[in-house]
C-alpha positions in Angstrom: 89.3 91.6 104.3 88.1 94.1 106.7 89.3 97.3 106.9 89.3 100.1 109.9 88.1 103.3 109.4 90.1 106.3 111.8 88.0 109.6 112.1 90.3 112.5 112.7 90.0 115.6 114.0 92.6 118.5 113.4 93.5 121.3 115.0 93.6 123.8 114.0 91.4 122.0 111.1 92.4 123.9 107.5 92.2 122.1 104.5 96.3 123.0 103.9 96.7 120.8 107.0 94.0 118.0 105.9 95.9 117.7 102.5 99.0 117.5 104.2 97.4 114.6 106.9 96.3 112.7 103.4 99.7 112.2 102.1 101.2 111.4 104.9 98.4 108.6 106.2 98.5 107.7 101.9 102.1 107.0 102.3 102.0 105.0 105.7 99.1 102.4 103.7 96.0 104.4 104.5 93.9 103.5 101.2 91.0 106.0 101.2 89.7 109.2 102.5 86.4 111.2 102.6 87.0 114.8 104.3 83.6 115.7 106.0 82.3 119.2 107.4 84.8 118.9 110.6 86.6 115.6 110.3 88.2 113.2 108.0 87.5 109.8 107.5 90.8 107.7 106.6 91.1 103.6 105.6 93.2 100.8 105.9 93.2 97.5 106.2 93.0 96.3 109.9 95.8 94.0 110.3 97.7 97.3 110.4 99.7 98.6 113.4 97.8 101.6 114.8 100.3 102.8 117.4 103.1 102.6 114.7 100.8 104.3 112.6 99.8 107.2 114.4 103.5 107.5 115.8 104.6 108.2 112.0 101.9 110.6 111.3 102.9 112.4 114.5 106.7 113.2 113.9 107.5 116.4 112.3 103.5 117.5 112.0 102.5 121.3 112.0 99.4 120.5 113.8 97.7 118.1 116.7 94.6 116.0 115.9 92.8 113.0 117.7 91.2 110.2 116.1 88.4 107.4 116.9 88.7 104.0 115.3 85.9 101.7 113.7 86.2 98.3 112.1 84.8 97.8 109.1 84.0 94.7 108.1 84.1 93.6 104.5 80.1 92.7 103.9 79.4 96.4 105.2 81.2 98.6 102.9 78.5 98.9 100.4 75.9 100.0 103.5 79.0 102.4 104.7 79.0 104.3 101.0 75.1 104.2 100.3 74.8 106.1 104.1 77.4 108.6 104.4 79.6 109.0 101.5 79.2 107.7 97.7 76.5 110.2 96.4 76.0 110.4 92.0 78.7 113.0 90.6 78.1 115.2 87.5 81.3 115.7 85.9 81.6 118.7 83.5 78.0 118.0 82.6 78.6 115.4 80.7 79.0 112.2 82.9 76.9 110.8 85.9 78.8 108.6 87.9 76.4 106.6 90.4 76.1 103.2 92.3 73.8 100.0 91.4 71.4 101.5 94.5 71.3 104.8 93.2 67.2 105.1 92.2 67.4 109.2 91.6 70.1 111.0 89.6 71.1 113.2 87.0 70.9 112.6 83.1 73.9 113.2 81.5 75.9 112.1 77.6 78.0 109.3 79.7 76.5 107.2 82.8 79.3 105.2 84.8 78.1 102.9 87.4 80.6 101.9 90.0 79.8 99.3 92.9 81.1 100.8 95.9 84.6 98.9 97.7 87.5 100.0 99.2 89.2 100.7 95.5 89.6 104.2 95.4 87.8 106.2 92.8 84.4 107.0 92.6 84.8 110.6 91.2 84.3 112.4 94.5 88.1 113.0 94.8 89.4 116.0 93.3 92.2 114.1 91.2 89.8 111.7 89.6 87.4 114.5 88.4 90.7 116.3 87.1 91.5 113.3 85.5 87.7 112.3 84.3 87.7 116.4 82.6 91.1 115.7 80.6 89.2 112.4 79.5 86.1 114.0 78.2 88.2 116.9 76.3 90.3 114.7 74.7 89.3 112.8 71.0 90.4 108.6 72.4 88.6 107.2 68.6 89.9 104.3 67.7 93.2 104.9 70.7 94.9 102.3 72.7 95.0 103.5 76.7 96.8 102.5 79.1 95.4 103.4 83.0 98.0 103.1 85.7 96.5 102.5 89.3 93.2 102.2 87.9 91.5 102.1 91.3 87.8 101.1 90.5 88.1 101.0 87.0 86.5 104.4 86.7 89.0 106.1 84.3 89.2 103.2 82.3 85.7 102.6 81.6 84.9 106.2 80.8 88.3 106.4 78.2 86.3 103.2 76.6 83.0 105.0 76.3 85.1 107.6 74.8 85.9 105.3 71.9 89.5 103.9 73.0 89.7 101.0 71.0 91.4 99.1 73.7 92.3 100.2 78.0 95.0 98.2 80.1 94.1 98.9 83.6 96.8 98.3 86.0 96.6 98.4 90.0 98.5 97.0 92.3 96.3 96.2 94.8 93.9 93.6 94.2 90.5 94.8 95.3 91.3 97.3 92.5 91.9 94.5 89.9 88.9 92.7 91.1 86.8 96.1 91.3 87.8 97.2 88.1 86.8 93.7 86.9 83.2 93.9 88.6 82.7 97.9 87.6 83.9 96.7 83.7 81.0 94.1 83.5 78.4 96.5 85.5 78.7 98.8 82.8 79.2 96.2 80.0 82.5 97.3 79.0 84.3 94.6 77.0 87.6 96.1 75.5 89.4 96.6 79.3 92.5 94.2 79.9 92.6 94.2 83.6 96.2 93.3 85.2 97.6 93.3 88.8 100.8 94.5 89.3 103.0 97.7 89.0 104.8 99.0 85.6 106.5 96.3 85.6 103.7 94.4 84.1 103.1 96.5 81.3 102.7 95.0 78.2 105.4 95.6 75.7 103.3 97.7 73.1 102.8 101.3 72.9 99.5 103.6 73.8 98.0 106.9 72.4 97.4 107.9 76.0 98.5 107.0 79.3 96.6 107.9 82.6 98.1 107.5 85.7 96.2 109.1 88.7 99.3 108.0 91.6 101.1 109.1 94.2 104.2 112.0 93.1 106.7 110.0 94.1 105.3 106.6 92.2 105.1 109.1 88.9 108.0 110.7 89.5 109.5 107.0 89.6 107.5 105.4 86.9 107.9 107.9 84.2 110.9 106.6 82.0 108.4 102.9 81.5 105.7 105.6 80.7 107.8 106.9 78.4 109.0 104.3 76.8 105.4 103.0 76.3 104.0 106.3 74.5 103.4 106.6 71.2 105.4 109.5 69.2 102.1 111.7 69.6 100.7 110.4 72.7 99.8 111.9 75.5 100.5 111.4 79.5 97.9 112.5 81.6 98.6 112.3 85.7 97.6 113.2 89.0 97.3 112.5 92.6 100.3 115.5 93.6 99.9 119.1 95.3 99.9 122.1 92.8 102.9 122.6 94.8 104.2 119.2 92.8 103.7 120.3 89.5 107.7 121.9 88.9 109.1 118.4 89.9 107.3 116.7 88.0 107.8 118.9 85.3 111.5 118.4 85.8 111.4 114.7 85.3 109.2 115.2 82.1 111.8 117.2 80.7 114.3 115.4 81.1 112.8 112.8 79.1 112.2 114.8 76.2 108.5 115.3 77.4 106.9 118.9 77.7 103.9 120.0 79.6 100.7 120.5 77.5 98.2 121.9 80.2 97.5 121.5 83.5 94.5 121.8 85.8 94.3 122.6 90.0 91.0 122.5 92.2 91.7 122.8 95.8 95.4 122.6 95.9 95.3 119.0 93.9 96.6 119.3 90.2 96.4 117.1 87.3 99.0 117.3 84.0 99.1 116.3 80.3 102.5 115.9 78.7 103.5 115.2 75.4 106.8 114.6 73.2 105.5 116.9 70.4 102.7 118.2 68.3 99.7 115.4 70.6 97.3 113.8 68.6 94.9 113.5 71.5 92.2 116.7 71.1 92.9 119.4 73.6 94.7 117.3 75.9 
């Protein structure tokens, strides 16, 4: 599969306005994104309708941009990350996440390698790091996890080297399942069930803890089958929504008996832990 990459420009170019051009191209089938000093970089697979495309992103937008295309062909991606993007990530100084062609980087308690593909999550994105922090604060001995839209893999494999006793990782899209797949045996993880699908291909048992790093509305949606799969004590961590977000989300929680734990924000992008009651998972 190849994929086309669309370099835009904004005017007037505020990171409110590039947030709100990421959700927007996120919910018209753009896949990734990588903000640079004054543009961002935005992906989807080519077969996709670029006048359509832009037409959507146009209606109703506060500002005015202009864009340059570039096809990316499948063979190239991993030259594409190793020259502009995918550099190692310290998170919380206490995981390195690199590539396989990473020769210099930091020492840290955890070391996640990830092979660079169009799956999202490498760590760069302010939701993932959210999501990797409430991982490494959070006791997973012995737990069984559950990752929703796993992406690369990259939550999963760090709740294992936690000591989750078991992950399901589900994604819809299937260079996720195959990434999370490749990224699993690159760090020689053995206890992840990969599955393709949505929630509807959860398995019928219930987890400690349940990540799910999605789009709002896709929580928002899927949150009674999260529900239904916690544990008594578990915990549900998300992200992928606006600070903004965080009340309607809330809303939905409570009204399925769940209650907000703590929350984190970094640049506008917020991550959440709920729980039914007294949560079992350490500082979560």
């Amino acid at each position: 599969m190849t994929y086309t990459k669309y370099t835009f420009t904004l005017t007037p170019d505020t990171q409110d306005f590039r947030d709100v051009l990421m959700a927007m191209a996120g919910e018209i089938g753009f896949e990734s994104f990588v903000e640079n000093e004054e543009s961002v970089d935005a992906f989807i697979p080519t077969a996709s309708d670029s006048s359509d495309l832009m037409e959507k992103l146009m209606v109703g937008s506060m500002f005015s941009f202009s864009f340059t295309t570039e096809e990316i062909p499948d063979q190239n991606w991993n030259e594409e990350w190793e020259k502009n993007y995918f550099k190692p990530l310290v998170v919380s100084d206490k995981c390195v996440v690199r590539a396989p062609f990473h020769t210099e980087y930091p020492q840290a308690d955890y070391e996640i390698i990830i092979e660079p593909n169009m799956a999202f999550g490498t760590g760069n994105h302010e939701t993932t790091t959210m999501m990797m922090e409430f991982i490494l604060e959070s006791n997973l001995q012995q737990m069984e996890v559950l990752d929703m839209g796993c992406g690369t893999g990259i939550l999963a494999i760090l709740a294992s080297m936690r000591g989750a006793k078991s992950v399901t990782a589900i994604d819809i899209d299937e260079w996720s399942y195959r990434g999370t797949i490749e990224n699993s045996q690159l760090n020689n993880i053995l206890n992840i069930k990969p599955l393709l699908g949505d929630s509807t291909v959860i398995p019928l048992v219930k987890f400690d803890v349940i990540l799910a790093n999605i789009h709002k509305n896709i929580i928002i949606s899927d949150l009674p089958v999260y529900a239904k799969a916690l544990k008594p004590e578990g915990a549900i961590i998300v992200s992928g929504f606006y600070a903004s977000d965080l009340d309607d989300v809330m809303r939905r929680a409570a009204d399925l008996g769940l209650a907000l734990v703590s929350s984190k924000t970094k640049n506008n992008w917020c991550s959440a832990c709920f729980a039914f009651s007294l949560c079992r998972v350490k500082k979560c």
